[in-house]
C-alpha positions, 0 to 999 in steps of 0.5 A: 326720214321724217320727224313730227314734233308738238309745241307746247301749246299743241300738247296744252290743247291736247291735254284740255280736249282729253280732259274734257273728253273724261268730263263730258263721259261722266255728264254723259252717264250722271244719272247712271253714275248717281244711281250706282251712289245711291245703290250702294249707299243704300247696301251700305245703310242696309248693312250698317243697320242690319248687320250684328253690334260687335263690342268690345270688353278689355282689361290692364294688367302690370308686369312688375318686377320679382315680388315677394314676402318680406318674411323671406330673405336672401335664401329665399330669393335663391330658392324661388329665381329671381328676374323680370320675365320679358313681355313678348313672353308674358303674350305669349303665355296670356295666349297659351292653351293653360291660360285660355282653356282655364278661362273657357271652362269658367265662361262656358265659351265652348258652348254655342247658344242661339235662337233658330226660329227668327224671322229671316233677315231681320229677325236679329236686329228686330230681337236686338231693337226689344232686347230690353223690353222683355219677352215678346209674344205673338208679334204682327200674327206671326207667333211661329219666329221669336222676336226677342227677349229669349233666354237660356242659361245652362249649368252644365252640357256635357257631350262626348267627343263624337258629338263636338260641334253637333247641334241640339234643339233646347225647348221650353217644356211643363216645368222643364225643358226638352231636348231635341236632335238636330233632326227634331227626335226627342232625347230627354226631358228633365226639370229645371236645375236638375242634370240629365243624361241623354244619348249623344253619338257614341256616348252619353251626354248630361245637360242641366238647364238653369233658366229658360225664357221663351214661348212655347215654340222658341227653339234654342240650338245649343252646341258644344266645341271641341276644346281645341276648336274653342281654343282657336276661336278664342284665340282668333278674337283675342287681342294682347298687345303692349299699352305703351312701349317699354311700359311693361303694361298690358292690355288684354281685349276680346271682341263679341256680339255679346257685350257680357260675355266678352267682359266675363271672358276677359276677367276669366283670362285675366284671373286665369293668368294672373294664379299661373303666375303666383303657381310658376313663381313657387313651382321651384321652392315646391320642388325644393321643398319636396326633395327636402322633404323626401332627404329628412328621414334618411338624413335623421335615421343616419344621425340616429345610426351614427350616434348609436355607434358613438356611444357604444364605441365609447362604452366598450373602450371606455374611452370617451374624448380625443387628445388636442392632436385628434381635437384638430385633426376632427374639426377639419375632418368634420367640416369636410365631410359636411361640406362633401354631403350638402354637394351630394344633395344639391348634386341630387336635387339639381340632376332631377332638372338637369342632365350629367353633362350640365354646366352646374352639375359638371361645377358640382362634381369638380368640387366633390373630386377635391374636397375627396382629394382633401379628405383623402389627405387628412384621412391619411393623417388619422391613419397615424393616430392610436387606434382607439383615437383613430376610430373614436374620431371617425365616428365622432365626425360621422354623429357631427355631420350627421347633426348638423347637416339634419339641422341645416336641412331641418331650417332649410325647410322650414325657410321654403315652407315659408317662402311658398306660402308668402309668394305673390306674383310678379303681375298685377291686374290694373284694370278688370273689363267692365260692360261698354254698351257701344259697340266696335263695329260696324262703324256706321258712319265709315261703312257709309262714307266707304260705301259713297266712295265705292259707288262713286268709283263704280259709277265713274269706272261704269260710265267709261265702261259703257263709254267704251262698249257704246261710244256714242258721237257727241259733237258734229267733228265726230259726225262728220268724221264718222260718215264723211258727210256734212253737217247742216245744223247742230242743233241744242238740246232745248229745255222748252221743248223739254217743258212742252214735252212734261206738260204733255204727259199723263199720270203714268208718264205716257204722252197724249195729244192735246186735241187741235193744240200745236205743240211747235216749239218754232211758235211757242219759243221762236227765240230757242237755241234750237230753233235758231239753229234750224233756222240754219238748216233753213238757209243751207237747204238751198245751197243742198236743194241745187240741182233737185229734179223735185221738191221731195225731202226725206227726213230720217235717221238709223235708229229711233227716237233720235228727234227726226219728227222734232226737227220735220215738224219745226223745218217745215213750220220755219220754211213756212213761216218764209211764205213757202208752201209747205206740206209735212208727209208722216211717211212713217206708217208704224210709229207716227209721232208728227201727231204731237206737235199737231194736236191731232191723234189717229185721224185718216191719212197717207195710209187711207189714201194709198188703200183707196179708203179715204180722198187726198183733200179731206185728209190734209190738215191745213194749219189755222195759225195765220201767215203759216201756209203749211199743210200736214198729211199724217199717216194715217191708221196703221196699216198691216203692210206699210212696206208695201203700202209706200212701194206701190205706184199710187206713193209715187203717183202721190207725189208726183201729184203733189208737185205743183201745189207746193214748194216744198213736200218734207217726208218725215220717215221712218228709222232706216235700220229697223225697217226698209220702209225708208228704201221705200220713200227715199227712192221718190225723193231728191234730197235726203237728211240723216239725223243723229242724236248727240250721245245717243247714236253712234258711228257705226249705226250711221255709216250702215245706214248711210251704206244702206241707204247707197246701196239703192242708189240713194246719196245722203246730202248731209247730216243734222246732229239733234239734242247737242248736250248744252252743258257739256265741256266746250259745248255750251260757250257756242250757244251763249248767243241764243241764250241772251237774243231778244232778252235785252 
């Protein structure tokens, strides 16, 4: 069994490469990486402009402790309950159906009123950005949109329940209004401040319009929500919550597009709330008082009857007072019956609140099991008294409970009456909502800075996602790993290449050719980076050109655009510029591009030659820049049948001819994956170069044209790697030489 371990140092190389691994993937894809910022940058500017300004409206309410008249006193505070109510119960009341629905009435919260006629997309905040500067008539022609100032104000809509939720069409009329179904029927038309009635589903509806602003064409779409449904949306909006903990301070908020209407709701709510309090906070002294009041004239007809009795006892047997014995024996009587009634009638009132088995009402009836027990004992005192004493006390005591248990309850109303009317509310509204001009949301500067962030996010999730789709080879270890070949030069991007390739470019972005102006960069910057390390490539061709049976040397690469015209035309000037006769063939018939750094354009060439239309010598262009032996056969006008063209004996026969005049013959090819013309030409040649492009090509495209390229008996002698990213991590420090050369 074997063990492999790491070193520190091992793990901190590791670690640096996948960083810069993850670097160069994001300087690879910056440009796709800026411009998903900038797309949702921009949705997220569009939405922060364009969306609808939500405002917000709040109010302050106490809770305070019981509050009550100070008229009252201690009965009082019986009759109406005393206590705090908590404030998780007070929330929940604010947002009961009683509170909100109250408030909903008031504002017209359940009806719906807009504009349909805006201009798509834009309409709304073009109508908000000319709210304030009155109503706005035919705007840029288009006279069929409102474009803002539009008002409608509606004193009454009443629809059946069949119609909630449907929508009508309110427009401007001679001195009026009309209404219209939602498919355009005409329902009524009516003045203004005056209700109508119109048919609505399976009933009949009444609409009264106050005011209507608009143009002739402004169509208002008006609906009317279920109760339940405009409870539920309110709700939804609706934000109560503790201002400060244990502060017994609420604060009530709503959120809407309409600044006015969220002020006017939040008051309505408030208001609402605060008169359910004053009414639940007299609810009890209101029972109370109407039971007393139901009790009084039984209560007095008993006092009349017992009277009445009295007397007439006291006529008959002329006997008209007690002795001192009976006198004692009346007072205890009397005192217990009264006691016995007012359990009676508090035993009544509370069994209209409670049921049998309460605890209170239970206590009650215990105690009229003992006050009947004592005055069963003292009634059997009585029973021994003469007999006119005896009825003579019983009917005094009657008259004397009678009495006083009418005054009792006579000052026992009067004393709710009182408390009912001095009942004030244990809440206190602080502070009412009043208009705030600045909205809520959307929060402008967070939506942006959000919308930078997810872009930034998505561009670096997108570079890796094309990083993986489409993992491009980025330094020559790569390459080599790749195809098992050699690389002869890595060459750098150059930024004078780059500048020559800018000044070259018409209005629209296109390249043309300066006629008879060398565009080379070995003779414009022969100090680049670039050219150095083709200078390279230089010297390694004669170690590749060992053992060559011709001077032929193919310059290709898998794809196009990947610099191969780039590095043939600045070889074949560098092996020149070395007293090396040089001749640079255009072998790609379709896409020629050797013409750009020639200055030549559609001129005859290889093509002309090999279809017998034009002479070898009067084709090739010799350069004029002196010292440079360096010939150009371009390719020609494109042909219908290139294929063929470089497959016929006169190619071959071409070359073999060229042979002698020359120490070397470049044949700068066409892309080997596209087409086969590059079979074609390979198969003259002793030497082949791939080239591929840093971050553009990738290993699978070079190994299938490697396997192509053998599969004709054709071996590919190295790889040139092009357009080396300078700035990338780990890649720039190699080229800091080329930088500085011939600059001290």
């Amino acid at each position: 069994m074997s063990t492999s371990s790491s070193t520190p140092q091992q793990d901190l190389a590791l670690s640096e490469i996948n960083l810069a691994d993850l670097v160069d993937t994001l300087l690879q894809h910056i440009w796709f990486i800026v411009g998903t910022v900038l797309v949702v940058l921009a949705a997220g500017v569009t939405y922060a402009t364009f969306s609808t300004p939500i405002y917000k409206a709040d109010a302050l309410i106490q809770i305070e402790g019981e509050r009550i008249s100070p008229l009252a006193g201690t009965e009082l505070s019986e009759a109406l309950g005393g206590g705090g109510t908590p404030v998780s119960g007070e929330i929940e009341i604010l947002r009961s159906r009683e509170v909100l629905m109250s408030a909903i009435d008031a504002t017209q919260a359940d009806i719906s009123i807009t504009v349909a006629n805006r201009f798509p997309l834009i309409g709304e905040w073009i109508a908000r950005r000319r709210q304030n500067q009155g109503l706005t008539g035919n705007w840029m022609g288009l006279s069929r949109f409102a474009w803002g100032g539009e008002e409608l104000k509606l004193a009454e809509f009443i629809v059946p329940p069949s119609a909630y939720g449907r929508e009508f069409i309110v427009m401007k009329a001679d001195e009026g209004f009309r209404l219209l179904d939602d498919n355009g029927i005409e329902l009524v038309r009516g003045p203004l401040n005056e209700a109508v009635s119109f048919k609505a589903g399976n009933g009949t509806g009444r609409i009264a319009v106050e005011q209507i602003i608009g143009n002739d064409n402004t169509q208002f779409l008006v609906s009317r929500a279920s109760p339940i449904n405009a409870y539920r949306r309110v709700s939804a909006n609706l934000e109560v919550a503790e201002a400060g903990k244990a502060s017994n301070i609420l604060r009530l908020s709503y959120e809407s597009s309409s600044m006015l209407f969220a002020t006017e709701l939040v008051n309505a709510i408030a208001r609402a709330y605060l008169r359910q309090n004053v009414e639940r906070r007299s609810a009890e002294a209101d029972q109370s008082l109407q039971f007393l009041e139901e009790q009084l004239p039984l209560i007095k007809e008993n006092v009349t009857r017992a009277e009445e009795e009295l007397n007439r006892f006291k006529t008959r047997t002329k006997t008209y007072s007690v002795d001192s014995t009976a006198r004692i024996l009346l007072d205890q009587s009397t005192t217990i019956e009264q006691k016995r009634q007012e359990l009676l009638l508090q035993r009544e009132a509370l069994s209209q609140r409670y049921k049998p088995n309460h605890p209170t009402i239970r206590a009650i009836d215990e105690q009229l099991a003992a006050t009947a027990h004592e005055l069963e004992a003292l009634n059997q005192q009585i029973n021994t008294l003469p007999s006119a004493q005896r009825d003579l006390l019983r009917l005094q005591r009657d008259a004397d409970v009678s009495t006083q248990l009418y005054i009792n309850l006579l000052n026992n109303a009067q004393q709710l009456r009182v408390a009912k009317a001095g009942t004030v509310g244990n809440v206190r509204i602080i502070d009412y909502a009043i208009p705030d001009n600045i909205p809520v949301a959307p929060k402008k500067t967070l939506i942006i800075a959000i919308s930078a962030v997810v872009g930034l996010i998505l561009g670096v999730l997108g570079a890796f996602v094309l990083r993986m789709l489409r993992p491009t080879l980025r330094d020559a270890e790569e390459v080599e790993k790749a195809t098992g070949l050699a690389v002869y030069a890595s060459i750098p991007e150059s930024a004078a290449q780059q500048k020559l390739d800018s000044h070259n470019r018409g209005s629209r972005g296109e390249h043309y050719v300066p006629s008879g102006k060398s565009q080379l960069l070995a003779l414009a910057a022969p100090e680049d980076s670039a050219i150095e390390s083709l200078r390279s490539l230089r010297t390694g061709l004669a170690f590749a050109l060992m053992g060559a049976h011709n001077k032929n040397i193919v310059i290709t690469g898998p794809t196009a655009a990947l610099g191969k015209s780039f590095v043939a035309a600045n070889l074949s000037t560098l092996l020149a510029i070395t007293e090396k006769r040089v001749l640079l063939v255009e072998t790609d018939l379709r896409r020629p591009q050797l013409g750009r750094y020639f200055g030549y354009h559609r001129v005859p060439g290889l093509s002309n030659v090999l279809a017998g239309t034009a002479r070898l010598e009067d084709v090739i262009i010799h350069q004029p820049e002196p010292g440079l032996t360096l010939d150009v056969l371009p390719s020609g006008q494109i042909p219908p049948n290139p294929g063929e063209l470089l497959l016929s004996p006169a190619f071959g026969e071409l070359l073999e001819r060229l042979q002698p005049y020359y120490d070397h013959i470049i044949l700068d090819s066409a892309p080997v994956l596209p087409v086969a013309d590059t079979l074609a030409v390979a198969q003259h040649a002793s030497t082949v170069f791939m080239v591929a492009r840093a971050e553009q090509s990738t290993a699978r495209e070079l190994r299938d044209a490697v396997q192509r390229l053998s599969g004709i008996g054709v071996e590919v002698k190295g790889m040139i790697f092009n357009a080396v990213k300078q700035r990338r991590v780990g890649y720039g420090y190699a080229y800091r030489y080329y930088y500085s050369y011939g600059k001290e």
